[in-house]
N, C-alpha and C positions, 0 to 999 in steps of 0.2 A: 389496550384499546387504541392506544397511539400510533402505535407500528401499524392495527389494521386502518385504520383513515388515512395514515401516510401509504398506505399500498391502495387502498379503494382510490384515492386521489391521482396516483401513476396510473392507475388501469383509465380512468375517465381519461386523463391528459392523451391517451393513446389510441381512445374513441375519436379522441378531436383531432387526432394529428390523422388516424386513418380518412375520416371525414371531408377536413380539410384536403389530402392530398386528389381525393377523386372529383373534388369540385373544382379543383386548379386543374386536374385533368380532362375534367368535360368527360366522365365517364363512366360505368357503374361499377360495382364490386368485382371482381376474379372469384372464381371458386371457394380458392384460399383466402382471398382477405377477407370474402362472407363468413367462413367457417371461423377463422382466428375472431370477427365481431362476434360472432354471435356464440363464443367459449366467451369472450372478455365479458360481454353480457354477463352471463352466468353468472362467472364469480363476481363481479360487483356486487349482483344479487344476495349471491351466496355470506359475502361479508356483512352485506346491510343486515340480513335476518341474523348474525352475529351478532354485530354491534348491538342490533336492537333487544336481541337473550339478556346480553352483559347488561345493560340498563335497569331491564326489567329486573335481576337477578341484584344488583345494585341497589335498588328501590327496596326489594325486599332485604336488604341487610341493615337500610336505615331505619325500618320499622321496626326495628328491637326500643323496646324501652331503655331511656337514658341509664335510669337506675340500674337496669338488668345489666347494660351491655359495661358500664363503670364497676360493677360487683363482679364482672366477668373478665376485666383489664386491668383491674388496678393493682392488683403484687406486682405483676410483670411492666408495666407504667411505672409504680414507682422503683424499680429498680430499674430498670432501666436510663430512666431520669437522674438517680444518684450518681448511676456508671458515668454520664454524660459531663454531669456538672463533675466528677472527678477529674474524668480525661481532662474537659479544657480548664480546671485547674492548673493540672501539673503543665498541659502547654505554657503556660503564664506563668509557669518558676512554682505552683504552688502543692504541698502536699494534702489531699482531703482526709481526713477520717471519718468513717461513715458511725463505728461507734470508738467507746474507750481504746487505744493499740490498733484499731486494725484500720491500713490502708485502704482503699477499693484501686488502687496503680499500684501493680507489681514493682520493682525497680529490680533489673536485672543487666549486666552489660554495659552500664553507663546508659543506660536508658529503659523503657518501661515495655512489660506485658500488656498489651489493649484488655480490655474486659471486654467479655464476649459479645456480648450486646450492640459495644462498639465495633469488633472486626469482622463482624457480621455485615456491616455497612461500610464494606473500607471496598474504596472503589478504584479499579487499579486504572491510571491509567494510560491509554495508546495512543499510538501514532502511528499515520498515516502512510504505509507502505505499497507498493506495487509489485508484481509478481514477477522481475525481471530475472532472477536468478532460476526462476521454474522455465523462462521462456528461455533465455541464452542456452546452447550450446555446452554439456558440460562436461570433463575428462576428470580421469582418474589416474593419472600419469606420474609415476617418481620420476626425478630427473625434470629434462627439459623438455617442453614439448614444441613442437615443432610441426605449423598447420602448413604446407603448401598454399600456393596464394599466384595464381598468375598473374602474368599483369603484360605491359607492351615492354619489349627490350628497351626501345625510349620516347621519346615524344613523337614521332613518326612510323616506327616500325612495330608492326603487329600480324598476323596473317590476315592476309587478305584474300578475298573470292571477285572475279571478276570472267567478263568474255572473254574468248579465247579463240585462237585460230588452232587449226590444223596444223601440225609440223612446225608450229613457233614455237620457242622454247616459252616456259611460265618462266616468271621470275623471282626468284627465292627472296623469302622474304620470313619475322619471327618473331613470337614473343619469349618469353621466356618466364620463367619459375624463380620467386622469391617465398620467403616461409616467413608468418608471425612465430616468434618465437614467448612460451609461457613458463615461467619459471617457477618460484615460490616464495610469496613473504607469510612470516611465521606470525599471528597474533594472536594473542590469549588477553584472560580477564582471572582475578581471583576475589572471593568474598569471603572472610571471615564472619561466623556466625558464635555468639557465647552459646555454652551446653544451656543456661540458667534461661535463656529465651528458647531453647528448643524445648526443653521440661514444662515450660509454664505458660507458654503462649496458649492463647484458643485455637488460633490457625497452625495449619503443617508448616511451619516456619521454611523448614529445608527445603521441602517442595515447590511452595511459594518461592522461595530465592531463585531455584533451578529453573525454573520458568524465567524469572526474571532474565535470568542469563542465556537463555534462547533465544527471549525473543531481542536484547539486548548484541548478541549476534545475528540476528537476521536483520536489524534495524543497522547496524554497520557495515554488513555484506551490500544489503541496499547501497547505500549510502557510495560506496566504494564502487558499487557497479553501474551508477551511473552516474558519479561525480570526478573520482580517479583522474590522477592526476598523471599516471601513467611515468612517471619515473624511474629510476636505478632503485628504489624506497620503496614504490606505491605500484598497485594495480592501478590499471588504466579502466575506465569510466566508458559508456558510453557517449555523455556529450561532448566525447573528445571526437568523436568525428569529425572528418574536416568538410560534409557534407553540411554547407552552411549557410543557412536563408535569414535575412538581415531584414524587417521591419521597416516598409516604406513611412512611417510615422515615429518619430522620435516617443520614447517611453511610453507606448500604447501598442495595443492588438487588436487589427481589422481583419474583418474577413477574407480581404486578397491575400494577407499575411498565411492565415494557415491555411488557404488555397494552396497559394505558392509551396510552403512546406509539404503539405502532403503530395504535390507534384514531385518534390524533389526526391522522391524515392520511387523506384522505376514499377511499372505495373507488374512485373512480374515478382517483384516484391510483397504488394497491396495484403493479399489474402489473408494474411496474419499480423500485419500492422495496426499498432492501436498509438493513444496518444498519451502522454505521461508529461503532467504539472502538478504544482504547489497548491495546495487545495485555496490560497489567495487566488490564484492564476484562473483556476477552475471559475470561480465565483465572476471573476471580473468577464470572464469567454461567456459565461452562461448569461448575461444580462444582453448579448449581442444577438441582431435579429438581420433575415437575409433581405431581400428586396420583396418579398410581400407582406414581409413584419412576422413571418416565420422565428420561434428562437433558432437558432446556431445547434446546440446540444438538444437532441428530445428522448424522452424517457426509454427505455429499453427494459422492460417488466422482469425479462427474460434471464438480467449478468446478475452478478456479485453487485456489483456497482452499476446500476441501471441507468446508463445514461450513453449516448452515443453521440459523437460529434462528426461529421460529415458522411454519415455511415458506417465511423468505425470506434472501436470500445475505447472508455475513456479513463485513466487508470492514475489516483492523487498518491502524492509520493510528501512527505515530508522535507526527506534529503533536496529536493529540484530547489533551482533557485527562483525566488519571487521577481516581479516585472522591475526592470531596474537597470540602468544605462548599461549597456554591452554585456547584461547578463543573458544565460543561455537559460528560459525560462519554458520552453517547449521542446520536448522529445519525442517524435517522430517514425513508425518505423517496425518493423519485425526485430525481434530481442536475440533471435540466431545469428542477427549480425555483429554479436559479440560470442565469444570463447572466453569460459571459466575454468580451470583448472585447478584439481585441490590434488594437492601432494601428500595431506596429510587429512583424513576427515575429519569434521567438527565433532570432536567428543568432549563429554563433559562430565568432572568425576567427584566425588565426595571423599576428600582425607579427612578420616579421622583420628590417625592416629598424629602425621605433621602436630597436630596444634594441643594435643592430648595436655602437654604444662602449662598452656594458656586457657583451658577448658575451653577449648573452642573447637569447631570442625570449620575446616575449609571445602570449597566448592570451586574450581576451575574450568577454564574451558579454553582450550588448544586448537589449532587449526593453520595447516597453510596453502595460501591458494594464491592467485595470478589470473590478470584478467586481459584481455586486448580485443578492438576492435579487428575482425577478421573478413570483415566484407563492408564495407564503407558505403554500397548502394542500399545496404537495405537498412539507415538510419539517417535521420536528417535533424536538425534542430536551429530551433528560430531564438534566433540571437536580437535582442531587443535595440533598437538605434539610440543613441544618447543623446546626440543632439542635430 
């Protein structure tokens, strides 16, 4: 029922922002924005007579008698309850016995089997990532790759177009061709797992792991592709552009600020440009309101992450850095304006036999890739003033 009021609550907020926009306009509805009200209508509707089922359907679940519904709970109550007070025993150093000899905590690998009751409720949990690797530019290239990249032969000379007379000679004139060049750094992760936890656990222990270590590589692919430090060692980042818009306010973010950023990437750019902060960063933008007391960010029903800021999608990243003297704390920009290259694809494999005399199975993951800034216009990032 949560998720549906937090979504009945976006669709209102986007009644009021359509509402509001036509009353600042002095104007009435377009075709389309009557047809998009009056869908939005609906489904509010449509959620209300939801909500209002679940209630009623709720109502009738508390009408069971006490007795009935205790005569109908209680084995699975109290075992479950015993599992519980187990578990955080043994957190606390302690061993339980539910009867004579028998444990309810497995002990396995230098640590224990959850009981089921409890991994049942084991809540994994994530972080905050943005989809720059789905957006960058990506290759599949052994060796070194090598982007083409024009640019002015130097500070003065470029081609240039101008008037002309009849029978003057033009005047030669030129840019010339440099190349990003993308290499490969190799990185991997390995997990040992005991057999005695894969036999006995409630969850697919192995499976479980294998996830972990996906998404434990796309959280450092992240991380990599827009932090990178871009060295002889490291993939280079996107907020290494040197496209770079400075904060008329020491340690704060104003509206002219990510004005000013998103100017700084050329319109021919715009079309697939979104913005990328620290979900701190996000929170602090979203409390900001324009000159008629409009917020800054308004809902967008429509994304993954429903929220748009100056008209364009708004996307929280963990890896970015928080608001903080000469940190780069907003990303700016279409993600094409980076090149990824993997020399080697992310695979990720199960040995069982490596670890066969330690009863364990190992689980790796392999990969190498290189990253570079390949077009500097179409990213920009607001670099916070320190004092």
């Amino acid at each position: 029922m949560k998720k549906l009021i937090e979504k009945r609550a976006a669709l209102a907020a986007l009644l009021a922002s359509m509402l509001d926009a036509v009353k600042q306009e002095e104007r009435a509805f377009t075709a389309e924005e009557d047809k998009k009200f009056a869908e939005t209508e609906a489904e509010i509707a449509a959620i209300d007579k939801t909500i209002e089922a679940e209630k009623r359907a709720q109502g009738l679940q508390t009408a069971i008698e006490p007795e009935e519904r205790a005569a109908e709970t209680k084995p699975e109550d109290d075992k479950a309850k015993q599992e519980e007070r187990a578990f955080i025993d043994f957190i606390n150093g302690r061993i339980t016995e539910m009867r004579a000899g028998e444990q309810n905590v497995t002990m396995a690998n230098n640590t224990a089997v959850i009981p089921e009751s409890i991994a049942n409720r084991i809540i994994d949990a994530v972080v905050d990532i943005c989809p720059i690797l789905a957006g960058a530019e990506v290759y599949h290239v052994k060796g070194t790759l090598k982007i083409p990249k024009w640019t002015k032969a130097n500070t003065t000379h470029d081609v240039t177009v101008g008037y002309a007379t009849e029978f003057t000679p033009l005047t030669a004139d030129s840019g010339k061709f440099t190349s990003v060049d993308l290499g490969g750094f190799l990185a991997g992760a390995l997990v040992l797992i005991g057999k005695s936890v894969i036999n006995n656990a409630a969850i697919d222990a192995t499976g479980f792991i294998i996830r972990k270590i996906a998404e434990k590589v796309a959280q450092f692919l992240e991380g990599e592709l827009l932090t990178g430090a871009g060295s002889t060692t490291a993939a280079e980042g996107a907020l290494s552009t040197s496209n770079i818009v400075t904060t008329g306010t020491a340690l704060t973010i104003g509206l002219a600020d990510l004005i000013a950023l998103q100017s700084a990437v050329k319109q021919a750019h715009q079309k697939n440009s979104c913005w990328t902060m620290a979900p701190a960063t996000f929170t602090t933008i979203k409390q900001l309101v324009d000159g008629e007391n409009r917020p800054l960010i308004q809902p967008d029903v429509s994304a993954e992450f429903p929220y748009r800021l100056l008209g364009k999608p708004v996307y929280l990243s963990d890896n970015m850095p928080a608001i903080g003297g000469n940190k780069l704390a907003v990303l700016y920009g279409d993600y094409t304006g980076l090149a990824v290259n993997f020399r080697e694809d992310i695979g990720i494999e199960v040995l069982k036999e490596v670890y066969h005399t330690q009863h364990a199975i190992g689980i790796d993951a392999w990969f190498e890739f290189d990253s570079r800034i390949v077009d500097e216009q179409k990213l920009a990032v607001l670099k916070i003033k320190n004092s």
